[in-house]
C-alpha positions, 0 to 999 in steps of 0.5 A: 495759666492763661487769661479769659477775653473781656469780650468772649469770656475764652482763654488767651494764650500766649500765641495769641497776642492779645491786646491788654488795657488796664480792666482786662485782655482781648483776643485779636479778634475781638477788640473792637469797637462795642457799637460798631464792630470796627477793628481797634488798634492801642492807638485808636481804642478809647476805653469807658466803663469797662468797654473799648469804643472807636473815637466816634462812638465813646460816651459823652460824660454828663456835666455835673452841678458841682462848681468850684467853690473859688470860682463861685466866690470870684463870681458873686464877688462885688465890682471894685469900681461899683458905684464908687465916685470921684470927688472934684475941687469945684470952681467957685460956680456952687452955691456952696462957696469957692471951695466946694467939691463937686461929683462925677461918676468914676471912669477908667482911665484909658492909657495912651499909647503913642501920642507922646512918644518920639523916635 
């Protein structure tokens, strides 16, 4: 028993050697591009919907609002490093005494690379 074209709905034959995707077979003659008509090959054809297109002419897929949910947490996660301070031993200096501590912002500690090194 013989199979029908997607595109012209008409019998495939053996003989014919039509081209199969997974949603139907194509007459030689009829796989081509849904837009522009261009003749397709397996390895040119891009498949959407049902449809074979040309790579010029696939549909774009429209972004979707759905966001991983680790994503969203790793995002809206606090900073390790916010607003967190490093406290010092003062100098004697304060009003405070000889054993105050002092304040300062915290900064990330740059490593140096090559200062100390010897060949």
């Amino acid at each position: 028993m013989s199979s029908k074209c997607v595109r012209c709905e008409k019998s495939i034959y053996a003989a014919d050697k039509p081209q199969k995707m997974s949603h139907g077979e194509y007459h030689n003659g009829c796989f081509k591009c849904s837009v522009c008509q261009s003749k397709l090959s397996m390895a040119t054809v891009n498949s959407a919907d049902g449809e074979v297109f040309c790579k010029n002419h696939v549909p774009k897929m429209a972004p979707t609002s759905t966001i991983d949910v680790t994503t969203a947490a790793a995002l809206n996660a606090p900073d390790s490093t916010f607003n967190q301070r490093e406290f010092t031993k003062g100098d004697g200096s304060s009003s405070y005494g000889a054993g105050a501590v002092g304040m300062s912002d915290a900064k990330p500690k740059a490593p140096t690379f090559g200062s100390n090194r010897t060949i």
